[in-house]
FIMAR-970765 format. One line per field, with one value per residue (C-alpha): residue number from 1; z, x, y. Coordinates in steps of 0.2 Angstrom, whole numbers, plus 5000, padded with zeros to 4 digits. Layout:
seq NUM ...
Z Z ...
X X ...
Y Y ...
END
This chain:
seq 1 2 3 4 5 6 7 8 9 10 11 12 13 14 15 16 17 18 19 20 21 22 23 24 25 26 27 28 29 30 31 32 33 34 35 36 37 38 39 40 41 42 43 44 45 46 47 48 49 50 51 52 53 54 55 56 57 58 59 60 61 62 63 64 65 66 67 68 69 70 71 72 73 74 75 76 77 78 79 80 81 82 83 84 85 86 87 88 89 90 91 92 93 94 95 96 97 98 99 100 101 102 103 104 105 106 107 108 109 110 111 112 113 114 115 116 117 118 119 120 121 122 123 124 125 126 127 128 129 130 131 132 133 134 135 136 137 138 139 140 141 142 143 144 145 146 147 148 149 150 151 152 153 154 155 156 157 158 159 160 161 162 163 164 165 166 167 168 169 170 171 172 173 174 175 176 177 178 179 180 181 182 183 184 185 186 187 188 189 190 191 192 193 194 195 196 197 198 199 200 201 202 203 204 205 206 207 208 209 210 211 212 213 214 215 216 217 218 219 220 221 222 223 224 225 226 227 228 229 230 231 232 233 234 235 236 237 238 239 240 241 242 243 244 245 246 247 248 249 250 251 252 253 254 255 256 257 258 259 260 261 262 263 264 265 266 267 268 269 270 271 272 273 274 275 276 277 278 279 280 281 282 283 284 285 286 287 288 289 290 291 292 293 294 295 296 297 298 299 300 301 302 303 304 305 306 307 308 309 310 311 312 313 314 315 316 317 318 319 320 321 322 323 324 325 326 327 328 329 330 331 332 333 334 335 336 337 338 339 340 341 342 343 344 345 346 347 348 349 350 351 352 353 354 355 356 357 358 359 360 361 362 363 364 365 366 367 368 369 370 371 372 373 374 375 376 377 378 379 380 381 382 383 384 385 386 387 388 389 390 391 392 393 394 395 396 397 398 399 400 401 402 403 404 405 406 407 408 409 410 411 412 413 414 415 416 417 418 419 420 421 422 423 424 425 426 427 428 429 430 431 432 433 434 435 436 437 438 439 440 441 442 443 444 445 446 447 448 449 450 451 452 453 454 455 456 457 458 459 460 461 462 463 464 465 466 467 468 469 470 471 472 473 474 475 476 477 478 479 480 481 482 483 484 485 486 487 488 489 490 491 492 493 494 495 496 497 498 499 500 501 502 503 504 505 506 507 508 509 510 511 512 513 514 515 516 517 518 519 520 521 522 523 524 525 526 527 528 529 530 531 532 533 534 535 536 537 538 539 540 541 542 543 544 545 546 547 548 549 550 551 552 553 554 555 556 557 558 559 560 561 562 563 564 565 566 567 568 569 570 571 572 573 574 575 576 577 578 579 580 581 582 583 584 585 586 587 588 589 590 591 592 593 594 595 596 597 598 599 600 601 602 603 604 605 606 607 608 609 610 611 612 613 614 615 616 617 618 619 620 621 622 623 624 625 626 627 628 629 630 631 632 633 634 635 636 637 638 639 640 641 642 643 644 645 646 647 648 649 650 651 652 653 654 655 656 657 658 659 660 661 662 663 664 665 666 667 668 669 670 671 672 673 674 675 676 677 678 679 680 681 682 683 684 685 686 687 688 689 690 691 692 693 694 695 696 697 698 699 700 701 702 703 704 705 706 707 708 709 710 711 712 713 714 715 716 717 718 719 720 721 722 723 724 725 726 727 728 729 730 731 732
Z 4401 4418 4433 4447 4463 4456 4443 4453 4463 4450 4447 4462 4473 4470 4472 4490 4501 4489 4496 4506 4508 4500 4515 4507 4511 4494 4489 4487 4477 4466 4463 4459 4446 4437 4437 4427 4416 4410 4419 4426 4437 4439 4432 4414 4415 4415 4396 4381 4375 4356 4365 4377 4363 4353 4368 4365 4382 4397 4416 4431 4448 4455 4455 4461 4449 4430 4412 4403 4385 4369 4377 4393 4410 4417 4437 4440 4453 4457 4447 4432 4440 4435 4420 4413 4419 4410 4395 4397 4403 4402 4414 4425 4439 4442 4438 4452 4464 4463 4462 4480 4485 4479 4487 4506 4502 4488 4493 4494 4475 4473 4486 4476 4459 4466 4475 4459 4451 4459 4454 4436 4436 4443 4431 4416 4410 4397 4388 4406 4399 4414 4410 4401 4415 4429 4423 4424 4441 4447 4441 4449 4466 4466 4471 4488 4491 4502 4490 4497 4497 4492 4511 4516 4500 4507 4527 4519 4506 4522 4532 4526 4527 4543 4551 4543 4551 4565 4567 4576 4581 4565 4559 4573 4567 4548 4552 4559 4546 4532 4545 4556 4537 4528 4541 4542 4524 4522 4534 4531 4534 4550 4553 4553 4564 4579 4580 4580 4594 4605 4603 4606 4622 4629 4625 4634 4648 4650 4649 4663 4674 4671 4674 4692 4697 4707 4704 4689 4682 4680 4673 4659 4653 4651 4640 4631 4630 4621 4608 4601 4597 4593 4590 4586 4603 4609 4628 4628 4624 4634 4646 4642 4642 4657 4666 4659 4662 4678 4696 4696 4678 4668 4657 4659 4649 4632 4631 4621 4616 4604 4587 4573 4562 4576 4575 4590 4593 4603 4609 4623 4627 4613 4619 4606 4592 4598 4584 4592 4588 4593 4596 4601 4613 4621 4627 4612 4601 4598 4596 4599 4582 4578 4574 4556 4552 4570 4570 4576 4585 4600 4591 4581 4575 4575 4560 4560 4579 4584 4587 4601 4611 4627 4620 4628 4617 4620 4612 4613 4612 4596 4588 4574 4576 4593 4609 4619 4637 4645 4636 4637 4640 4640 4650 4644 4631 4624 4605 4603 4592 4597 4586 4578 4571 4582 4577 4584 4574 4579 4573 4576 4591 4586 4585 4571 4575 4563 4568 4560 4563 4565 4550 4563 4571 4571 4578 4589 4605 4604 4623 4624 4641 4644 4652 4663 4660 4642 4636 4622 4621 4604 4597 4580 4568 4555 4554 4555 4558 4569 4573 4590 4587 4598 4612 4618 4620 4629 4631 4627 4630 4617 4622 4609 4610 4598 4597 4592 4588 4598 4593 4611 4606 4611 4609 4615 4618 4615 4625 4625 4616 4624 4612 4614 4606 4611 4603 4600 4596 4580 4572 4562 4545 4534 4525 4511 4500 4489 4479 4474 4460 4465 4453 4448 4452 4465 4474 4493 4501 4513 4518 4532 4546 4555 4569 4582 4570 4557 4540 4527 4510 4500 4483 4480 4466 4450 4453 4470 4479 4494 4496 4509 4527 4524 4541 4537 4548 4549 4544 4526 4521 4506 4511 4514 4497 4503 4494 4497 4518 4520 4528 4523 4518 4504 4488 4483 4470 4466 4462 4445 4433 4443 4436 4447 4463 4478 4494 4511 4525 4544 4557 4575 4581 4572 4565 4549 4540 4522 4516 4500 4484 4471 4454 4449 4434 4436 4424 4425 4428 4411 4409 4405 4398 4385 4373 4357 4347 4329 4317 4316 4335 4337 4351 4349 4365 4370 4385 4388 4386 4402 4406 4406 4401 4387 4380 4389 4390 4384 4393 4393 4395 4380 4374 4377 4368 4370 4360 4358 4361 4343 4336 4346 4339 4323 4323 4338 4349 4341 4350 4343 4359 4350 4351 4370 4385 4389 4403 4397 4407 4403 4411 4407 4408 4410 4393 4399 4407 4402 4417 4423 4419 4425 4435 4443 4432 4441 4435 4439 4443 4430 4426 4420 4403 4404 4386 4388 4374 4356 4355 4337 4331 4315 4305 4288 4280 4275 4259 4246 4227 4223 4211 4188 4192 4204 4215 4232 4247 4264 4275 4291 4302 4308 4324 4331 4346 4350 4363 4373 4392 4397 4409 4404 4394 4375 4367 4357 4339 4328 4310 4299 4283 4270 4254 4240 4228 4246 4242 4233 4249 4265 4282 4287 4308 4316 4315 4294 4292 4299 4312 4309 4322 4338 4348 4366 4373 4386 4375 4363 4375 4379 4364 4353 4338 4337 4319 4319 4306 4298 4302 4287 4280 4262 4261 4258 4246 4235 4231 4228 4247 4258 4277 4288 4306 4321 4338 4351 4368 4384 4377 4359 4357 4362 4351 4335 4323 4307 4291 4278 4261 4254 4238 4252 4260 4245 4237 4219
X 4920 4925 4917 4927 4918 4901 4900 4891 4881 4874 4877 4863 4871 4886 4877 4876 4871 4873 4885 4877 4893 4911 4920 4935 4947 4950 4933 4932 4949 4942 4925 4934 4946 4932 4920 4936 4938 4920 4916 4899 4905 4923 4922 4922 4939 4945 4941 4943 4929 4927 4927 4914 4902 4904 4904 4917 4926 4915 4918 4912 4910 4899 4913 4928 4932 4937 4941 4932 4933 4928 4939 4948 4942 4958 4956 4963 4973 4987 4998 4987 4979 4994 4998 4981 4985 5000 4991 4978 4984 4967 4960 4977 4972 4955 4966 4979 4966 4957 4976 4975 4960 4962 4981 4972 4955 4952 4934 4934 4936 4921 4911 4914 4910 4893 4890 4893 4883 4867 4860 4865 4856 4841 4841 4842 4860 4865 4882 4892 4901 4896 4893 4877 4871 4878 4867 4849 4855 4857 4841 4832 4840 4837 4820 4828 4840 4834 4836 4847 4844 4858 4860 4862 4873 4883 4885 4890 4903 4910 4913 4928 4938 4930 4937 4955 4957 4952 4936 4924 4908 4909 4907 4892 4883 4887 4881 4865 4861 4863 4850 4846 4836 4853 4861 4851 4853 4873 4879 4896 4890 4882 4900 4906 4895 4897 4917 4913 4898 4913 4926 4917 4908 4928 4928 4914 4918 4936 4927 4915 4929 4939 4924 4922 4937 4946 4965 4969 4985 4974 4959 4971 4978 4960 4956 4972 4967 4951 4958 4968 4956 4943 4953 4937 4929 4920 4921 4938 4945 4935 4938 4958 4954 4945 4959 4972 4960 4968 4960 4956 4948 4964 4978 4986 5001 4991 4986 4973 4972 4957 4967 4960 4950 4939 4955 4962 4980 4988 5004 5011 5029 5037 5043 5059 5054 5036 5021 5002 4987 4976 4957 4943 4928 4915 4897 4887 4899 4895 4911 4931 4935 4951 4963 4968 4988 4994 5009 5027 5031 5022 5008 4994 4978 4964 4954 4938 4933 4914 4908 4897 4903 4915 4927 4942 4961 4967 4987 4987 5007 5003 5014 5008 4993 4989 4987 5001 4997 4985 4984 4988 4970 4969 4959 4938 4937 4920 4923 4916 4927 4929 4926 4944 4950 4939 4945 4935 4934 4929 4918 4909 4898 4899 4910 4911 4915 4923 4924 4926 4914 4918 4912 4901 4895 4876 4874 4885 4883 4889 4888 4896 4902 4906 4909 4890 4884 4883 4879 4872 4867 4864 4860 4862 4864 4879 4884 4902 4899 4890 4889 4885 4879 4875 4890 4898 4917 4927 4933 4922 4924 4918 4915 4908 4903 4900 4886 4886 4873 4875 4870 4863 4852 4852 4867 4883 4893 4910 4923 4923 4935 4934 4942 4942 4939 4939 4924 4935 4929 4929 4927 4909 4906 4906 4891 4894 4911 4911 4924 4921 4933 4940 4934 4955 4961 4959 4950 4942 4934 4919 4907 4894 4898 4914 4912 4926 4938 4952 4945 4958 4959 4968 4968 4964 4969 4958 4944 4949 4940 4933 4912 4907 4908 4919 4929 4950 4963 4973 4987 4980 4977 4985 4996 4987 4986 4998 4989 4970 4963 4947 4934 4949 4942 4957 4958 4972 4979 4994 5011 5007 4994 4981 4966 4958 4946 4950 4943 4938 4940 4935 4952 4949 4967 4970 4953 4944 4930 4930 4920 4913 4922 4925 4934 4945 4953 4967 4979 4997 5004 5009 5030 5044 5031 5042 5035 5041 5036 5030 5030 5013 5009 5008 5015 5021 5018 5030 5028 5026 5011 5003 5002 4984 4975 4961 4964 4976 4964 4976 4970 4974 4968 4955 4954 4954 4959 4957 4970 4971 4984 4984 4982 4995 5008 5003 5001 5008 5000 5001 4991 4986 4995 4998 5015 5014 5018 5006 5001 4995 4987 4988 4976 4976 4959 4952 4948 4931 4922 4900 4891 4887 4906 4911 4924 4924 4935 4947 4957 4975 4979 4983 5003 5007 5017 5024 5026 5033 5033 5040 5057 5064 5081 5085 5103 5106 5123 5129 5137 5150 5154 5171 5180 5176 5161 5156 5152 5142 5154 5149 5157 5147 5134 5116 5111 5092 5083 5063 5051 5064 5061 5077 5079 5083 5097 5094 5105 5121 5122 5133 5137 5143 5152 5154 5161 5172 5161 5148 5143 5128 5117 5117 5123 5112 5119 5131 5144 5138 5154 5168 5158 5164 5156 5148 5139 5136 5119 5121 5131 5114 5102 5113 5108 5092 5105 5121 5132 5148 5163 5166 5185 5194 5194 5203 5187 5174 5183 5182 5166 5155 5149 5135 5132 5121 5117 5110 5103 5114 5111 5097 5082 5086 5068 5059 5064 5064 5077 5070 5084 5084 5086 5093 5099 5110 5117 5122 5138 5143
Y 4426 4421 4435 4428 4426 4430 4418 4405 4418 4427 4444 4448 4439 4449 4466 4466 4483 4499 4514 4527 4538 4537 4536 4544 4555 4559 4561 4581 4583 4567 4576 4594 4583 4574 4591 4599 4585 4586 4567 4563 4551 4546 4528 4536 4540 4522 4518 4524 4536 4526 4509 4514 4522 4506 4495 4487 4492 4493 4494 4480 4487 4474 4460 4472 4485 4479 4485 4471 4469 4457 4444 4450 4454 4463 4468 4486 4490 4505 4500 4499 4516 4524 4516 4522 4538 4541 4535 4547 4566 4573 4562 4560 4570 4557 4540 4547 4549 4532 4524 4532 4525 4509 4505 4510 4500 4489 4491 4507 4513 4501 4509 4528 4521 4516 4530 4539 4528 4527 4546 4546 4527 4534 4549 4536 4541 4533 4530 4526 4514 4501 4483 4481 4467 4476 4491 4479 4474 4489 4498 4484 4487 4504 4505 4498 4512 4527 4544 4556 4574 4587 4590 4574 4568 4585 4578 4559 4566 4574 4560 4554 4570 4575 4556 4559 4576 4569 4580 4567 4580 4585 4568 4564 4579 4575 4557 4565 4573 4559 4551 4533 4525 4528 4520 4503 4502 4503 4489 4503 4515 4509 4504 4517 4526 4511 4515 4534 4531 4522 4532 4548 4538 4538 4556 4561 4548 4559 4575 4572 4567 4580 4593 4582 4583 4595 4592 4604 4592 4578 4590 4597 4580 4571 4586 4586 4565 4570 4583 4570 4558 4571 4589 4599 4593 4613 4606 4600 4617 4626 4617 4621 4639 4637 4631 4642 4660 4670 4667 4685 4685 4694 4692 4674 4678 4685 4704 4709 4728 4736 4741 4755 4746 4738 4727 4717 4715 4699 4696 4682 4677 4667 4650 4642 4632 4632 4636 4642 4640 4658 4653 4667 4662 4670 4666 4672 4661 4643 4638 4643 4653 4651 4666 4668 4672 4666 4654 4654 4670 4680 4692 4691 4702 4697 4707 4704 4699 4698 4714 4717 4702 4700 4688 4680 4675 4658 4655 4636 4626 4615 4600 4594 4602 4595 4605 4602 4612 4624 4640 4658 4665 4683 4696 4697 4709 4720 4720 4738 4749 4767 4782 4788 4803 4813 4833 4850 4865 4882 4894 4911 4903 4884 4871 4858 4840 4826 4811 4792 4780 4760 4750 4741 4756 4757 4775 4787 4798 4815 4825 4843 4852 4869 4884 4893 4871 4873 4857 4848 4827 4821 4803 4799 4787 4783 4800 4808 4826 4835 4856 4865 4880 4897 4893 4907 4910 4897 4882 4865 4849 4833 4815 4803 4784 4773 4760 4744 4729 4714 4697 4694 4707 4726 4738 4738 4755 4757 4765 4786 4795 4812 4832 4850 4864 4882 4894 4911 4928 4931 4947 4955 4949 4967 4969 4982 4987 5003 5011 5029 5037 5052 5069 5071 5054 5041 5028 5027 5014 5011 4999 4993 4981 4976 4986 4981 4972 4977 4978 4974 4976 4963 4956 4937 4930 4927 4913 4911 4924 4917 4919 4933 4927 4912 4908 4911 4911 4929 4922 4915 4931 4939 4953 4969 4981 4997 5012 5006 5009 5004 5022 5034 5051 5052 5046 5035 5025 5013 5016 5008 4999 4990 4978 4966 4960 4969 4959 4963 4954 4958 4952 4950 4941 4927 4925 4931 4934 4937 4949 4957 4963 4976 4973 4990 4996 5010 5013 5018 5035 5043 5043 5056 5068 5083 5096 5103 5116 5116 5129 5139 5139 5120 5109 5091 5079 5064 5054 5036 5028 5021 5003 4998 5014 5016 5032 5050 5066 5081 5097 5118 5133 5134 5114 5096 5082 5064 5053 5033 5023 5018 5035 5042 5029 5033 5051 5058 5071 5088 5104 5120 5129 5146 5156 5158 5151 5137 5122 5105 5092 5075 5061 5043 5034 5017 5008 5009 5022 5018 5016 4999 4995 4978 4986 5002 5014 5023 5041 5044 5063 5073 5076 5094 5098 5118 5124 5140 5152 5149 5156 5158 5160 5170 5171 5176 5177 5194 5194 5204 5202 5198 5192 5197 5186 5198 5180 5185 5178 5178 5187 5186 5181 5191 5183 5186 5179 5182 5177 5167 5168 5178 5168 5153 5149 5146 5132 5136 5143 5131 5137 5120 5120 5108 5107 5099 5083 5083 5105 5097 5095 5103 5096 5087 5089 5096 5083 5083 5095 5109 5120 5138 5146 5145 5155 5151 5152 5164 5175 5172 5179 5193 5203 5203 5202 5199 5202 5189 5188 5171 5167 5168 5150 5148 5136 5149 5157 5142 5138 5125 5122 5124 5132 5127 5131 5119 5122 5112 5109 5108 5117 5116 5104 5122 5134 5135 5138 5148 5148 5159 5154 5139 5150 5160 5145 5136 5145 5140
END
C-alpha cells in the first residue's frame, strides 16, 4: 500500500517535530463535543468502532490525515468530513469541527490529532484505532518530547482562541507559561511565538510614543492603533481613559451614583446607532473590568463593583468590538455602600435603632447626639440593631457609617447616613391589678403604680393579651370598658353577661404601657321576674334565666334557696311563702364560686319579687227543684272575695256555659262556651260577697250542661280561684 510522500523516507522521516499546542480556534468547542460523545481523543470518531476493534479500518496521522483500510488509503478532507458526519450522528458534532479545521489548515487537523495523541500513547492506551506502525514510531519518539503539565497543557490549548480574538497579552502570558523548552521543541510553536514577539513589539513601540507625546490627537489614535492589533492591551486603555478623565478630576460625560444594594448606577448621553462597551478601573485593580449588561442605550449598573476601592467608569464607542474614540470617564468613585433602612424608635428612656447592613460590610459605627451633650459612640461588628438606653426626654440625633475591608489593606468607611428620633415621656408601668366583688353585687378595681398617667381598663381579646410593660401606642388600645374605673370606691358591673380578661394599661398622651390583668366572671341580670301563687301557701317563680350564671339564690324573710339552671327548667321554682304578703329576692351567681377560682366570681345585685298576699275567690251556684223530677236548677250566683289588698283591683269574674253533645266536660277557658255573667273587678272588691241572678237563659232549663267560672284580667296569676263542686256545676 502506497503512503505517499513517506514511502521513500520511511515512516521516521515522516514523523517530524511533535505538536506542543493545537493552535486552533476550534479546539475548546472540539474537546467539549468529543468529552460528550464519550471519545478519548478525537481521531476515534473517524472509523467505525467494529472495524477498529478488529483492525480492519485504522487512522494515519503521520502522512497527513487518512482512513486506511485492507486495500485502500483514502485522504480525508472536508468534504469527506461531512460525509462521515452525516453518516455518523453521534459523532456529528466532532466530524463538523475537524471539517473546520481542516478547510483553514490542512496541517492543522494533523497537528490536533497528535496533540491528542501524545498523552493517551504515553499512558499505553490501547484500541485508538491508529496505524499499527505509526503507533511504534511514535512511542519511540516520545521520549524526546517535553511532558507538559496540566497548566501548561491549559495556557497551550489557549493559544488559538486567545490569537482569533485578538487577545495578544493573553497569548504572551499563555506562551509563558507553556515555557521557552516547549518552544525549542515545536518549530510551530516557536512560530508562533516570533509573529506574536513582533507584532506586540509595534504595540509597545506606539505605546511609548503616545505616552511621550504631548499632542493628545495623536496620543488617542496610537492607542486606538494598538487595541486593534491587541484589544486586551491593559496600557492602551488606560491610556484612553487617561485622556478622556476631566482636567479637574470629575465627570467627563458619565455619572456614576452609589445604588441600594452596594450597586452602582451609570448613565452618559446616547449617541444614534452607537453600541458601548462600560469598563471599571481603579489602582487596586490589575486590569479594566469590563461592565456586564452595557450595550446600546445610555445606562448601565454595575452590580457587583469592587468594594473598598476608588474606581473610575469608562463608556467606550465600539464597532465591531473595537474602540472607536476616547471615552466617557466618570468622576473617582469610593465603592463603600452605605447603611439603608435606617429607622429610630423610642422608648421609656432609650431609643432603638434598626438599620441594614451592606452584604460587604465588616462592622458599623453607631454615634448618638442630644440634648445637655448626650452622646453615645459605639463600634460594632455585623450587627443591625443597636439600643441607647438611660436618655432623658428630647430630641436625638443618629449617624451611622459602615466599614468596609479593602484589598489595599485597612478599612474603608462609607458615607454617613444620619436619623432621628425623639425619646417622649411615657407614662409608669402599674405594678399591681385587683378586683374585689362587692358583698350584694359588684366589682371595683385597684392596683399599685402609675402614678401620673390615665390607668385604663380594657379588654384584650383571648390569647392576645399583651405581657406587663409592653410599650403600645394610645391609639392601639381597645376601647375603654364603660362600667369598670380603675381606684373607684364603688362597686360596678355590666349592663350584661361578662367573662373574660380585663387589662390595664398606664396612658401618658399618645404612649402606653400595658399593665397586669384579671380574668372576671359576672353573669347577667335575671329577666321579667313574676309570681304566682299555688294552692297551700306556695308561690311559683318565673323569670328568665340569666345569661352566663351558674345557679340564682332565691331569698325571703325566713329562707333561701339555690336553684340550677337545669333544675329550674325541669321543675320550676316553687316557695313555701305562706298565705301572706311576702318579698323575694333573687340573685344569679357565677358557675363557680370555690376559692382559688380561675376567675374572680362576681355577684350581680339582687332583683326583688313582691308576693302580696293570697287572695281567694269563692262562688257557688244556688240552686231550686223544679220540675216531677224535683231536678236542682241554678238560679244564681254566691260571690266571695278574701285576703285581696283593697287596693288593687282583682280581675273580672266570668261565668261560662256550655252545653248540648259538648255538657260532658267542663269549659276548659273562657272562650270554651257562652259567658253568662260577669262581674267586674272593682264591683268584685266592693263587697266581701256578692249574690247575682243567672239571666234567664232557656239553656239552663235544658239540661245536660256544665258551668264553669274563670279569673280574667291584670292580676288574675295572683289570686286564686277556689270552685266548689264539680257535682254542682254539672247539670244532667
Amino acid at each position: 500500500m502506497r503512503r505517499g510522500f513517506g514511502e521513500r523516507l520511511g515512516l521516521p522521516g515522516a514523523l517530524g517535530p511533535l505538536p506542543l499546542a493545537p493552535l486552533a480556534t476550534e479546539y475548546h468547542a472540539l474537546t467539549e463535543a468529543q468529552a460528550a460523545a464519550g471519545l478519548r481523543y478525537a481521531g476515534e470518531a473517524l472509523t467505525d468502532p467494529q472495524e477498529a476493534a478488529d483492525g480492519s479500518a485504522f487512522v494515519s496521522v503521520l502522512d497527513g490525515v487518512a482512513l486506511c483500510g485492507p486495500r485502500r488509503r483514502r485522504l480525508l478532507d472536508g468534504p469527506a468530513l461531512d460525509a462521515l458526519a452525516d453518516a455518523r450522528p453521534a459523532h456529528a458534532p466532532v466530524l463538523r469541527l475537524l471539517a473546520a479545521i481542516r478547510r483553514r489548515d490542512p496541517a492543522l487537523l494533523r497537528r490536533v490529532l497528535l496533540y491528542q495523541l501524545l498523552p493517551l500513547l504515553r499512558q499505553r492506551a490501547t484500541g485508538l484505532g491508529l496505524d499499527p506502525a505509526e503507533v511504534r514510531v511514535l512511542a519511540k519518539a516520545l521520549p524526546t518530547v517535553p511532558v507538559l503539565d496540566d497548566r501548561q497543557r491549559r495556557a497551550a490549548e489557549s493559544l488559538g482562541r486567545l490569537w482569533s480574538a485578538r487577545r495578544l497579552r493573553g497569548c504572551d502570558r499563555a506562551v509563558a507559561a507553556v515555557g521557552p523548552e516547549a518552544l525549542a521543541a515545536d518549530p510551530w510553536l516557536a512560530a508562533f511565538e516570533a509573529r506574536l514577539r513582533r507584532r506586540l513589539g509595534r504595540c509597545d513601540r506606539m505605546l511609548a510614543e503616545a505616552a511621550a507625546g504631548t499632542d493628545p490627537t495623536g496620543a488617542e489614535a496610537r492607542y486606538l492603533r494598538v487595541l486593534a492589533v491587541t484589544a486586551d492591551d491593559d496600557e492602551a486603555v488606560r491610556g484612553l481613559i487617561r485622556l478622556g478623565t476631566a482636567p479637574d478630576g470629575g465627570d467627563s460625560g458619565l455619572t456614576a451614583r452609589p445604588a441600594a444594594g452596594g450597586a452602582v448606577t451609570l448613565s452618559w448621553p446616547d449617541r444614534p446607532g452607537v453600541r458601548w462597551r462600560v469598563l471599571r478601573d481603579g489602582s487596586g485593580l490589575d486590569r479594566p473590568d469590563p461592565v456586564r449588561g452595557a450595550g446600546a442605550g445610555g445606562s448601565a449598573v454595575d452590580a457587583d463593583p469592587p468594594v473598598g476601592l476608588r474606581v473610575r467608569y469608562a463608556a467606550f464607542p465600539v464597532r465591531d468590538g473595537q474602540p472607536t474614540g476616547a471615552p466617557l470617564v466618570s468622576r473617582a468613585l469610593l465603592v463603600a455602600p452605605a447603611v439603608e433602612d435606617v429607622a429610630v424608635e423610642d422608648g421609656p428612656a432609650r431609643l432603638t435603632v434598626r438599620w441594614r447592613l451592606p452584604r460587604t460590610a465588616s462592622g458599623v459605627v453607631v454615634t448618638l447626639t442630644g440634648p445637655r451633650a448626650a452622646a453615645g459612640h459605639h463600634t460594632l461588628g455585623r450587627a443591625e440593631e443597636h439600643v441607647f438606653t438611660g436618655l432623658e426626654p428630647g430630641s436625638y440625633e443618629v449617624r451611622l457609617t459602615a466599614r468596609h475591608p479593602s484589598p489595599a489593606g485597612g478599612t474603608v468607611d462609607a458615607p454617613e447616613v444620619a436619623g432621628s428620633g425623639t425619646v417622649h415621656a411615657w407614662p409608669r408601668p402599674l405594678t399591681g391589678l385587683t378586683a374585689e366583688p362587692g358583698p350584694e353585687g359588684g366589682v371595683r378595681f385597684a392596683g399599685h403604680g402609675g402614678e401620673g398617667a390615665e390607668v385604663r381598663l380594657v379588654v384584650w381579646p383571648e390569647g392576645a393579651a399583651p405581657a406587663p410593660g409592653s410599650e403600645l401606642r394610645a391609639a392601639d388600645l381597645p376601647a375603654p370598658l364603660p362600667w369598670a374605673r380603675y381606684g373607684d370606691p364603688g362597686f360596678t358591673t355590666p349592663d350584661g353577661a361578662f367573662a373574660g380578661l380585663v387589662g390595664a394599661a398606664t396612658v401618658l398622651g399618645e404612649r402606653a404601657l400595658a399593665g397586669p390583668a384579671v380574668r372576671l366572671d359576672v353573669p347577667g341580670p335575671v329577666g321579667a321576674p313574676r309570681a304566682v301563687r299555688e294552692p297551700g301557701g306556695r308561690v311559683r317563680l318565673f323569670f328568665d334565666w340569666p345569661s352566663g350564671a351558674g345557679t340564682v339564690r332565691a331569698a325571703w324573710d325566713g329562707g333561701d334557696l339555690t336553684a340550677s339552671r337545669s333544675r329550674y327548667v325541669r321543675e320550676g321554682l316553687r316557695l313555701p311563702l305562706g298565705p301572706g304578703p311576702a318579698r323575694v329576692t333573687l340573685q344569679p351567681l357565677a358557675p363557680d364560686e370555690r376559692p382559688g377560682a380561675a376567675a374572680v366570681p362576681v355577684r350581680r345585685a339582687p332583683v326583688t319579687v313582691e308576693v302580696p298576699a293570697e287572695a281567694v275567690v269563692r262562688y257557688r251556684l244556688l240552686t231550686r227543684r223544679r220540675g216531677l223530677g224535683r231536678r236542682a236548677v241554678p238560679y244564681a250566683v254566691e260571690i266571695s272575695a278574701h285576703g285581696h289588698d283593697p287596693a288593687a283591683p282583682l280581675p273580672a269574674f266570668v261565668l261560662v256555659h256550655r252545653g248540648g253533645d259538648r255538657a260532658s266536660a267542663r269549659p276548659r277557658h273562657a272562650e270554651d262556651g257562652t259567658e253568662l255573667l260577669r262581674v267586674d273587678g272593682t264591683e268584685l272588691a266592693a263587697a266581701p260577697l256578692h249574690t247575682l241572678p243567672l239571666p234567664p237563659d232557656p239553656d239552663l232549663s235544658r239540661p245536660p250542661y256544665a258551668l264553669r267560672a274563670f279569673l280574667l284580667g291584670d292580676g288574675a296569676g295572683a289570686v286564686r280561684l277556689d270552685e266548689p263542686a264539680l257535682t254542682t256545676l254539672v247539670v244532667r
